[in-house]
N, C-alpha and C positions, 0 to 999 in steps of 0.2 A: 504494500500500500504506500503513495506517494508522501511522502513529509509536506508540510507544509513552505520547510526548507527548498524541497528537490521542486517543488510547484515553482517559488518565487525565484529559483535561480535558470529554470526553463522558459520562464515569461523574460527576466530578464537576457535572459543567449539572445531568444527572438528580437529583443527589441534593437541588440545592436549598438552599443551606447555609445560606441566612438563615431557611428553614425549618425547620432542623433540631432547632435547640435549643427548640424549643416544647413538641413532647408531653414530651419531659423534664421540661421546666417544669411541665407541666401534671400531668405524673404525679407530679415531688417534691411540684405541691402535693396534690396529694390521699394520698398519704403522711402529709403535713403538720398535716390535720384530722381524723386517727380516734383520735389520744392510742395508746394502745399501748405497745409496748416493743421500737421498732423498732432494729435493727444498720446498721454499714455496709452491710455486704452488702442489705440487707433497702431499704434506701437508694437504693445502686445499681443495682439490682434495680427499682426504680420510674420511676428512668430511665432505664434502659437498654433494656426492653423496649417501654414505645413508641416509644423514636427507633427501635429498631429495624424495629418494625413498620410504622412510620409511611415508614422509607428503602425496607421493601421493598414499598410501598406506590405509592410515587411508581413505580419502578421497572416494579412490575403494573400501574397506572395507564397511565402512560409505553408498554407495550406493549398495552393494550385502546384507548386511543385512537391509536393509527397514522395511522389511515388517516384520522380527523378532525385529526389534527395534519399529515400530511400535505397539507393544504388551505388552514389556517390557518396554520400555524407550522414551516413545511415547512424552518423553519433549526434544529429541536429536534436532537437525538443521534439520533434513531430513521429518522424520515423523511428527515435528512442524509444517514444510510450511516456516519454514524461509531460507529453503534453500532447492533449485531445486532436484529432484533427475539428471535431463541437464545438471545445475549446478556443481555438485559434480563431475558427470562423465567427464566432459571438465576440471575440474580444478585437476582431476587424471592424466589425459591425459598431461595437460601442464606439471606436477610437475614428471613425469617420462622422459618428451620429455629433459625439461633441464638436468637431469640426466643424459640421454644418450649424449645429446654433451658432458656435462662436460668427460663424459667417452670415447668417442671419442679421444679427443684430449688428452688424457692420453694413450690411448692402448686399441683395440681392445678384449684382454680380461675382459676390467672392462664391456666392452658393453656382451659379455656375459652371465656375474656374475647377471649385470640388467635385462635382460630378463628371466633369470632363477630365480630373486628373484618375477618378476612381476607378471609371471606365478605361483609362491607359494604361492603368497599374492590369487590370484582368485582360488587357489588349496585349501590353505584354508577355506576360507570362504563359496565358492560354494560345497566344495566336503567333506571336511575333520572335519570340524568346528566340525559339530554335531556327530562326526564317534567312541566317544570315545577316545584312548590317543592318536590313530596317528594324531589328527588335534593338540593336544598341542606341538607332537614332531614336526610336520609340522612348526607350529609358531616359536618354538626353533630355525629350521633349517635357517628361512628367518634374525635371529640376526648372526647365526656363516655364511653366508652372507656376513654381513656387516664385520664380520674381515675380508675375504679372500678380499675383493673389499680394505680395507686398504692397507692388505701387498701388494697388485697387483699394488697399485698406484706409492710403492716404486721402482726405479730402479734399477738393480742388489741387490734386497733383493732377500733374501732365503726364499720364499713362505712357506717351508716344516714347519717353524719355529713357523707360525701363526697356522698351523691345529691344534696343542692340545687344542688350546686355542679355535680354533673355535669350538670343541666338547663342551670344558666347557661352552660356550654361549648357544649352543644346547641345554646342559641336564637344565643351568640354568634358560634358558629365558621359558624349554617345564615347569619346574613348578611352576613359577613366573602365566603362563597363567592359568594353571589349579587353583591357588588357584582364578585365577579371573575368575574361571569358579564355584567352588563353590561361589562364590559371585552369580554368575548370575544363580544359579541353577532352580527355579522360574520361570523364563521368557525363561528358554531354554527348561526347559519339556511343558511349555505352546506352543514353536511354534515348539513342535514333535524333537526338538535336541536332542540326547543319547549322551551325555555327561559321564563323568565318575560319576561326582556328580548324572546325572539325573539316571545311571543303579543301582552306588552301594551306593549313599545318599552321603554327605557333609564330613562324617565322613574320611572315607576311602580315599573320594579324597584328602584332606589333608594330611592324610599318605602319600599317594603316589605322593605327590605333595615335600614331605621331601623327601622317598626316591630318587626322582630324580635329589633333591637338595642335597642328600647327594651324590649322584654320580656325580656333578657337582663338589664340592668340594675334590673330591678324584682327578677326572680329573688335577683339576687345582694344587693340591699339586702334583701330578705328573708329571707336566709341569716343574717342577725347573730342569727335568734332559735334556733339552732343553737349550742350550748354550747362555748364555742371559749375558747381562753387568750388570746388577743388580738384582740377586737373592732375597739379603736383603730387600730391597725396596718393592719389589713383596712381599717376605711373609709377611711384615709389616702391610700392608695396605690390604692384604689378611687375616689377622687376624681380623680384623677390619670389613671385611665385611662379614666374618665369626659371628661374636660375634652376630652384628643387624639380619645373618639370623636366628642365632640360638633362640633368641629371639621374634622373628615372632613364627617360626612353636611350637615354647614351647606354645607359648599364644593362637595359632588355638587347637593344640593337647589335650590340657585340658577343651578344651568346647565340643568335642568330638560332637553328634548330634546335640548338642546346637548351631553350629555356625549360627548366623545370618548375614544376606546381612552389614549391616551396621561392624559387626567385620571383618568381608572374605576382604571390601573394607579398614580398616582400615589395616588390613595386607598387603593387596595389596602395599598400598601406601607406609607406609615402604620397602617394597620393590624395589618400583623405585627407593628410592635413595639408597638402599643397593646393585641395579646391579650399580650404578654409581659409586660409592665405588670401588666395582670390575673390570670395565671399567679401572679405573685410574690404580688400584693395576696391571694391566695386562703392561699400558703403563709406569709405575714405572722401568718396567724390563728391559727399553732401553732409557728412559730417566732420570731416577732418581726420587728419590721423593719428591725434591723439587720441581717441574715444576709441577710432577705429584697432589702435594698436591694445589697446585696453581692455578690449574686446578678445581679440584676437588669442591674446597671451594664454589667459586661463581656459578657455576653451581647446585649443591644442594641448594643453598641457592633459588636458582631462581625455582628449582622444588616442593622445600616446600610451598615457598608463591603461587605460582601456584596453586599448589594445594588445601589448603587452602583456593583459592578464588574462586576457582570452580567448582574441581572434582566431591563433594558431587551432586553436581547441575545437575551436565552432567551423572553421573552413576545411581543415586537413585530417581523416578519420586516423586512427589510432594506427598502429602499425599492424597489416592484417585484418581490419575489421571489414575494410570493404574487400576484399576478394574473397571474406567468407559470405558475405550477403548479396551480392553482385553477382548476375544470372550467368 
């Protein structure tokens, strides 16, 4: 019978927590660039309905792929037994429902933005996941998302102001996924997914996991011709998340067919906190970079040690475990 320990620590794997604090980010900054006459609440409100969405996301995620996690990652919450696939789905359920009031009571547009993100999240996963690059551009789409549900939160902001920046999230977040699709190359041709890595091998997806990252980057330096308070700020701290990615894809690129699950998840990881980097550098451009660094710090700080406590745990099954469960 489950503890109520092994409950609260299988809700927690699911939630992800170095993942968490991103579409936050990603929503205050798009909040951060439509000027307006934004409140606390109106604040809060920008972060609080993408992490929302985004936890009950994982969650719905977490129970469409079962039975591929079941193959691959058969030490998840779901496929373990420590947590219902009933479970999961009621706790997707709540973690969208409070989104939609919070969105509610802000404007009928953000309830929109939610249903269109909830339906991308099942578009993913059920349709697009295994389809090749439009399931990574898919994933990309449900992050650029979370900026327009920011700037929407603000009153009399300039919505048009947040699109560039919701592209940059697109191109950046479609190849942040794919290199965690070559991580997961293995366990996706196992359950019949055609991935980019599973048609053209690990090598290639890599590539084109840069080029998509280099047209995120072109995006976003393109963004300075966008009327913002703080230009400086923005490319500062966009330099910065520029250098860690370019570091990443240098160290995937040079192992060329050699990469292994264990290096693709080490990339990965870097990467969460080089979108959070990004995230800030975005909300740099309307709040400064003081606040923004301010921001920035304890939050990485909180996704490193996260990660470090658990990732490997929840991504990579034990030694053995999947080629005894694995058809």
């Amino acid at each position: 019978m489950a503890t109520w320990r092994g409950i609260v620590e299988a809700h927690v794997q699911t939630w992800r927590p170095y993942t968490l604090l991103y579409p936050g980010a990603v929503g205050w900054a798009g909040a951060s660039v439509v000027g307006g006459a934004p409140g606390a609440g109106h604040l809060v409100a920008a972060v609080v309905i993408p992490v929302l969405v985004w936890l009950g996301g994982h969650y719905l995620g977490d129970w469409l792929d079962r039975h591929l996690d079941a193959i691959d990652k058969p030490q998840r919450p779901i496929p373990s037994g420590r947590l219902s696939p009933r479970t999961a789905l009621i706790s997707a359920v709540v973690c969208e429902v409070c989104a939609a009031v919070v969105a509610v009571a802000v404007g009928w547009r953000l309830l929109v933005l939610l249903v269109v993100g909830v339906v991308g999240i099942v578009v993913y996963s059920r349709v697009c996941k295994g389809r090749g690059i439009s399931g990574n551009l898919v994933r990309g789409a449900l992050t650029s998302l979370a900026v327009l549900a920011g700037a929407t939160c603000v009153p009399g902001g300039h919505l048009w102001t947040a699109v560039p920046f919701a592209v940059v999230f697109l191109l950046h977040d479609a190849a942040s996924n794919l290199v965690g699709a070559v991580r997961d190359v293995e366990g996706d041709e196992a359950g019949g997914y055609r991935s980019v890595p599973v048609l053209r091998g690990v090598a290639h997806g890599a590539r084109l996991a840069q080029s998509l990252y280099g047209l995120a980057l072109a995006a976003a330096v393109a963004s300075v011709l966008v009327p913002l308070p703080d230009h400086t700020s923005y490319l500062a701290l966009l330099v910065v998340a520029t250098a860690i990615g370019a570091w990443v894809f240098g160290g995937l690129l040079t192992q060329g067919d050699g990469i292994t699950r264990e290096s693709a998840l080490r990339a990965h990881e870097v990467l969460v906190v080089e979108r959070l980097v990004l995230a800030c550098a975005v909300a740099a451009a309307g709040v400064g970079v003081s606040l923004a660094v301010a921001v920035l710090v304890p939050i990485v700080a909180f996704s490193v040690i996260t990660q470090n406590t658990m990732r490997t745990r929840y991504e990579i099954p034990p030694s053995g475990l999947r080629k005894v469960i694995a058809p």
